[in-house]
LUMMAR-79094 format. One line per field, with one value per residue: x, y, z of N, C-alpha, C, O, CB in turn; residue number from 1. Coordinates in nm, 4 decimals. Each point is the difference from the previous one (the first is absolute). Glycine has a CB too. Example, Ala and Ser with C-alpha at 12.3 -4.5 7.8 and 13.67 -1.06 7.14 Angstrom:
2
n.xx	c(1.3190,0.1542)
n.yy	c(-0.5690,0.2223)
n.zz	c(0.7800,-0.1966)
ca.xx	c(-0.0890,0.0820)
ca.yy	c(0.1190,0.1190)
ca.zz	c(0.0000,0.0060)
c.xx	c(0.0900,-0.0770)
c.yy	c(0.1200,0.1090)
c.zz	c(0.0000,0.0730)
o.xx	c(0.1036,0.0509)
o.yy	c(-0.0019,0.1108)
o.zz	c(0.0665,0.0169)
cb.xx	c(-0.2928,0.0675)
cb.yy	c(-0.1154,-0.1736)
cb.zz	c(0.0581,-0.2314)
i	c(1,2)
end
This chain:
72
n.xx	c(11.4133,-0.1455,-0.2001,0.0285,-0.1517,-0.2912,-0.1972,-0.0423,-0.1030,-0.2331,-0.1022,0.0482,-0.1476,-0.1517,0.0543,-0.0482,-0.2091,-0.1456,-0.0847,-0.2073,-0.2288,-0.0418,-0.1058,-0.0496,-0.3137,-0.1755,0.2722,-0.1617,0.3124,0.2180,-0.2072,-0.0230,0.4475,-0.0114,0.3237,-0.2527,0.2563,0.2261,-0.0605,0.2487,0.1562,0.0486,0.0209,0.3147,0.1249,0.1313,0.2559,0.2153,-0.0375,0.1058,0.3090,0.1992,-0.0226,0.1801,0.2270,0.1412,0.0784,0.1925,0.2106,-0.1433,0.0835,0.2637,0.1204,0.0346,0.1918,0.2424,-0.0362,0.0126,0.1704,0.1049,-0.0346,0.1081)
n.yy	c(12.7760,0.1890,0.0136,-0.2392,0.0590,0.2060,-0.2118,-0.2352,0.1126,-0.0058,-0.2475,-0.1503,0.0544,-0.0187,-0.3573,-0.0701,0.1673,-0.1058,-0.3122,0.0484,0.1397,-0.2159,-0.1325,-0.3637,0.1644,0.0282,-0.1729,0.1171,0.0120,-0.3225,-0.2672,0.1011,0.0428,-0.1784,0.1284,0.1821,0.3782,-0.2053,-0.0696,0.1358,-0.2687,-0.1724,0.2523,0.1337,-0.2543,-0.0317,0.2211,-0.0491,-0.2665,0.0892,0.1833,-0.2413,-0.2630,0.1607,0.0508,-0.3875,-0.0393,0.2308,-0.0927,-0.2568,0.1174,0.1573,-0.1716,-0.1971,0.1502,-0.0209,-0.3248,-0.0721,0.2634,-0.2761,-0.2088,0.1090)
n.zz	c(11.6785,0.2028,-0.1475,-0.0551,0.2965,-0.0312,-0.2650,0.0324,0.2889,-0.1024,-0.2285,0.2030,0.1311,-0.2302,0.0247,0.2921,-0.0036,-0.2090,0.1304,0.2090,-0.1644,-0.0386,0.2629,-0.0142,-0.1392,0.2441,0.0430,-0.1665,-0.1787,-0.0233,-0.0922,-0.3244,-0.1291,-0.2086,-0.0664,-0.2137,0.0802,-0.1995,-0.3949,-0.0350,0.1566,-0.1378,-0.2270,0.2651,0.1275,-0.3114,-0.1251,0.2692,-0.0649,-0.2900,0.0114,0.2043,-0.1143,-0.2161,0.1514,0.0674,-0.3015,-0.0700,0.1651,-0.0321,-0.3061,-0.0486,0.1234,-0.2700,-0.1446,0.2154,-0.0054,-0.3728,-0.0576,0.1845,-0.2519,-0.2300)
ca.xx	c(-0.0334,-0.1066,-0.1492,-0.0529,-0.0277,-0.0960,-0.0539,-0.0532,-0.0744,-0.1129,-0.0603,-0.0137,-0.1240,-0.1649,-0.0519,-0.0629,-0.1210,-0.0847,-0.0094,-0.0719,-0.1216,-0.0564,-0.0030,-0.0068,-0.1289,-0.0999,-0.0524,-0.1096,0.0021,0.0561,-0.0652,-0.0806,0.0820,0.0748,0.1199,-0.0307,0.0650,0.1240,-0.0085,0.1314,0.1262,0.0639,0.0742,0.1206,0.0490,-0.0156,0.0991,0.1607,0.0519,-0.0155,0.0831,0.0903,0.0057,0.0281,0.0924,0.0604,0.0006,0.0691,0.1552,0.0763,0.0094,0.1497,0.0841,-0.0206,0.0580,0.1799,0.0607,0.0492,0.1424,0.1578,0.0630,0.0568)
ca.yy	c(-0.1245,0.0620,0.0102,-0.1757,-0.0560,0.1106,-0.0498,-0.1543,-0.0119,0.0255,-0.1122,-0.1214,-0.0014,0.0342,-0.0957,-0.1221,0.0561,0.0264,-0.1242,-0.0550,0.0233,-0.0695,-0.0357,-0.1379,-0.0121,-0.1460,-0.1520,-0.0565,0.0662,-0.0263,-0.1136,-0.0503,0.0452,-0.1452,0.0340,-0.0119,0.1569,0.0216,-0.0454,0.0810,-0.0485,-0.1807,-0.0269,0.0470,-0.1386,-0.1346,0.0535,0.0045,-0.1417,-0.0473,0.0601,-0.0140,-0.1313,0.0234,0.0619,-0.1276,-0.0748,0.0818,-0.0279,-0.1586,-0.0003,0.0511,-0.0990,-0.0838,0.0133,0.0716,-0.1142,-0.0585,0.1042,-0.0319,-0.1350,0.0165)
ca.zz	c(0.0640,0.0993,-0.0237,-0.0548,0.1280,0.0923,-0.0547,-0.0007,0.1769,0.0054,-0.0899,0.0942,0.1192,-0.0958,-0.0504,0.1303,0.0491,-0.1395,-0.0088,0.1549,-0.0080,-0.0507,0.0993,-0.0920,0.0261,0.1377,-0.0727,-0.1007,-0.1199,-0.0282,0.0130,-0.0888,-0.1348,-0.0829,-0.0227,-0.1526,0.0422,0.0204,-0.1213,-0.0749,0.0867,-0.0428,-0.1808,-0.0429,0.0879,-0.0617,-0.1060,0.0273,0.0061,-0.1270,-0.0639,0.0059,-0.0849,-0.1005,-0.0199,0.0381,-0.1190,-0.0859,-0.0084,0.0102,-0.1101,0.0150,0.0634,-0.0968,-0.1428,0.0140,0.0606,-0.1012,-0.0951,0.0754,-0.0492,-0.1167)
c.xx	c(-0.0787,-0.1619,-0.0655,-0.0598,-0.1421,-0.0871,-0.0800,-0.0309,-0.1680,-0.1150,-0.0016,-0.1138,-0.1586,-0.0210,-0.0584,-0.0914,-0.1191,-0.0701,-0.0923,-0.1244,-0.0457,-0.0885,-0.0577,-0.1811,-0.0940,0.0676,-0.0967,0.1014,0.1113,-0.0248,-0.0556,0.1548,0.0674,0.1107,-0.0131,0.0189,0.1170,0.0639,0.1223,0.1570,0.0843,0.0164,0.1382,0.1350,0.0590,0.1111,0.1557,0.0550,0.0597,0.1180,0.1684,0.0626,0.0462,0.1413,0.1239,0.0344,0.0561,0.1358,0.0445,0.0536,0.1465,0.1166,0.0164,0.0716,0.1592,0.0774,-0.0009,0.0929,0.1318,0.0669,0.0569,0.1256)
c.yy	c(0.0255,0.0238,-0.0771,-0.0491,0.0882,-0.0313,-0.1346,-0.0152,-0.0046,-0.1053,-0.0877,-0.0527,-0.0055,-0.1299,-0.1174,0.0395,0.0076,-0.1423,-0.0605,0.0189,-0.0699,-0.1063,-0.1636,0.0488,-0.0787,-0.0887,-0.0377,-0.0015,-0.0936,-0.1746,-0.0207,0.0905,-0.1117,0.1100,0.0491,0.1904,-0.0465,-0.0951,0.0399,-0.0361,-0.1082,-0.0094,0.1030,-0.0663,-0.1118,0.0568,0.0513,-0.1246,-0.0475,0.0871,-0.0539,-0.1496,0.0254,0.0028,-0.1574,-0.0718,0.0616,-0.0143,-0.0982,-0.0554,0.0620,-0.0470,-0.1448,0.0243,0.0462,-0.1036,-0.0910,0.0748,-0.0648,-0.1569,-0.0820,-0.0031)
c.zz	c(0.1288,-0.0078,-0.0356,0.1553,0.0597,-0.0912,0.0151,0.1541,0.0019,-0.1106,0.0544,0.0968,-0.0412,-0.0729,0.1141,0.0573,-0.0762,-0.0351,0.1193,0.0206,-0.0088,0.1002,-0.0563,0.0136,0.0851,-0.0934,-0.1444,-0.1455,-0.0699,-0.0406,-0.1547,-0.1296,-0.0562,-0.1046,-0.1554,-0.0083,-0.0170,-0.1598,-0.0907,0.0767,-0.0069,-0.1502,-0.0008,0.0609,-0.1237,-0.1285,0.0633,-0.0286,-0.1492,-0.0850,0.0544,-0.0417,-0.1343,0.0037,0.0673,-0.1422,-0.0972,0.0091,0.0177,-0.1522,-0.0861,0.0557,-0.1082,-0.1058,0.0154,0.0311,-0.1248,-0.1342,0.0780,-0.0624,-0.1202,-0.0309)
o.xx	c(-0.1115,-0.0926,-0.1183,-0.1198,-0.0985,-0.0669,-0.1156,-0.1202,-0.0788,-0.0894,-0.1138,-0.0879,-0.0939,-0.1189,-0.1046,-0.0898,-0.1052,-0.1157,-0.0759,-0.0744,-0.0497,-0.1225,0.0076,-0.0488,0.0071,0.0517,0.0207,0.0284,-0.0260,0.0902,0.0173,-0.0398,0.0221,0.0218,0.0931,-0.0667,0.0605,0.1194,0.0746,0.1129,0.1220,0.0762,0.0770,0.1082,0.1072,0.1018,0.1056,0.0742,0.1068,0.0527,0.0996,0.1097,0.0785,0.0814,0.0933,0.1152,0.0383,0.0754,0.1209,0.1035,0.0809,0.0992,0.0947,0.0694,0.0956,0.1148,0.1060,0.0679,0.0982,0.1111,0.0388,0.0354)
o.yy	c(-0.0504,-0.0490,-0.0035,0.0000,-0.0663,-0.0756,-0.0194,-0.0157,-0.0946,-0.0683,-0.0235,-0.0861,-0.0725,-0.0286,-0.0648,-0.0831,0.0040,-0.0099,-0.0964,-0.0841,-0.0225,-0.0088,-0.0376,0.0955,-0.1225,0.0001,-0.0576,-0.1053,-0.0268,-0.0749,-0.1026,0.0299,-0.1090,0.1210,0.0189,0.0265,0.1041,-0.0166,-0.0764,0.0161,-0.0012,-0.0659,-0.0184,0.0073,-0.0604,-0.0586,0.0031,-0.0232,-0.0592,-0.0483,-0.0086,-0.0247,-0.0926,-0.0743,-0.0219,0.0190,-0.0729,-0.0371,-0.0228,-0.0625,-0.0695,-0.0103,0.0082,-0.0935,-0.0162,-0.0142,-0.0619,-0.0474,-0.0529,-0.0326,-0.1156,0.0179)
o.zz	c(0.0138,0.0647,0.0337,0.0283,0.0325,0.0703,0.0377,0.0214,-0.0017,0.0499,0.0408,-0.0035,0.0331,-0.0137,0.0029,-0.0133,0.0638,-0.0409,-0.0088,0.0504,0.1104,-0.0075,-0.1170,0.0603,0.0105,-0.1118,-0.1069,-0.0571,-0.1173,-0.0376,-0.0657,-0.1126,0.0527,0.0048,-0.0784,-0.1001,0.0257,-0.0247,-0.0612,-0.0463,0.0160,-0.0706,-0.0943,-0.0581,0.0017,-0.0369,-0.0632,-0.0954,-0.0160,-0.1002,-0.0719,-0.0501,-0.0202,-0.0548,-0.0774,-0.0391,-0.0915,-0.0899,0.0048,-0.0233,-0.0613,-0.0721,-0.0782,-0.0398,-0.0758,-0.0422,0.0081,-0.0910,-0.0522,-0.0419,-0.0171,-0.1165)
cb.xx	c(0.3167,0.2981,0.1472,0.3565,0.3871,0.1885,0.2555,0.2761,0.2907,0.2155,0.1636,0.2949,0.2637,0.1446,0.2632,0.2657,0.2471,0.2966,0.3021,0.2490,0.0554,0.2989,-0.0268,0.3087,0.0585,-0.3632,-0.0135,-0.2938,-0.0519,0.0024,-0.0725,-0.3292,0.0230,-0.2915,0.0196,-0.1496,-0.1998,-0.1387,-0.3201,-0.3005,-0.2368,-0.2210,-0.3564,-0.2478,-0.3274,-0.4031,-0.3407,-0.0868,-0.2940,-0.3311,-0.3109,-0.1633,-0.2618,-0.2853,-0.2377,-0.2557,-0.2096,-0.2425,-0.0937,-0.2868,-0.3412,-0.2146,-0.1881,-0.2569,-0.3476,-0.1532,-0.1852,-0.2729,-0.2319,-0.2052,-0.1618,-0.1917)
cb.yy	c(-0.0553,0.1460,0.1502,-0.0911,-0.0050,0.2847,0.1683,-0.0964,0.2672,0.3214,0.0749,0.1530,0.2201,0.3065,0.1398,0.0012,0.1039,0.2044,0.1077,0.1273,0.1476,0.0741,0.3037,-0.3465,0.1871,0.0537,0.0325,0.2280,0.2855,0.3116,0.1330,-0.0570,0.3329,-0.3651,-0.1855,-0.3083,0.0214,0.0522,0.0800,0.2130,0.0927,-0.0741,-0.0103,0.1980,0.0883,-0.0538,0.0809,0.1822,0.0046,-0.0177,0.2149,0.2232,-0.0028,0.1666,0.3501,-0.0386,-0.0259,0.1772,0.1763,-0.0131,0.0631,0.1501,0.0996,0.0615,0.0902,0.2407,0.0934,-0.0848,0.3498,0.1695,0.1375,0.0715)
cb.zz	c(-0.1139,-0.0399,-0.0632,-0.2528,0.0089,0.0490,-0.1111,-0.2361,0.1089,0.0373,-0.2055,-0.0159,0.0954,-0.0574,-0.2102,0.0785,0.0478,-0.0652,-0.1166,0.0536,-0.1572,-0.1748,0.2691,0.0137,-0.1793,0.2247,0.3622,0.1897,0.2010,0.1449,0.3403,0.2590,0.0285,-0.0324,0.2681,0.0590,0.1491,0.3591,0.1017,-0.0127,0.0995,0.2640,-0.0734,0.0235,0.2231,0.1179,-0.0757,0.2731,0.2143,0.1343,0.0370,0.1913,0.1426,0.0107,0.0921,0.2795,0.1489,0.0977,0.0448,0.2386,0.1278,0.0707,0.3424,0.1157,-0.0324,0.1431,0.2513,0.1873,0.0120,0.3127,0.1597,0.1108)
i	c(1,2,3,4,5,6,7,8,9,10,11,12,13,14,15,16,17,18,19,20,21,22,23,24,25,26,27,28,29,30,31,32,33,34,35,36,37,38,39,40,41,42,43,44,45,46,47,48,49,50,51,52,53,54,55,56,57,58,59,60,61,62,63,64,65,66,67,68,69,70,71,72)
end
């Protein structure tokens, strides 16, 4: 569990720092970008939502049937 910890630390930091590079962009630049780059994002957005929605209606559905086994 220690080395887990001496491990994952360092990844962490490397990841936050790694993240920052990045930094924001001038004005001008951030002016003329749009959202049509990020296209793959809202459609995977859209399939979580969609999965979890599923997954809701599933055990409501289950629920539904035990609760009319019970009322048996």
């Amino acid at each position: 569990m220690k080395r887990l910890r001496i491990v994952a630390l360092p990844l962490v930091v490397l990841l936050l720092v790694a993240s920052d590079l990045g930094g924001q962009l001038p004005g001008d630049q951030m002016a003329t970008q749009s959202l049509r780059a990020y296209w793959h994002v809202f459609i995977a957005y859209a399939i979580a939502i969609v999965m979890v929605l599923g997954w809701v209606v599933s055990i409501a559905r289950r629920l539904a049937r035990i609760e009319a086994q019970l009322g048996q």
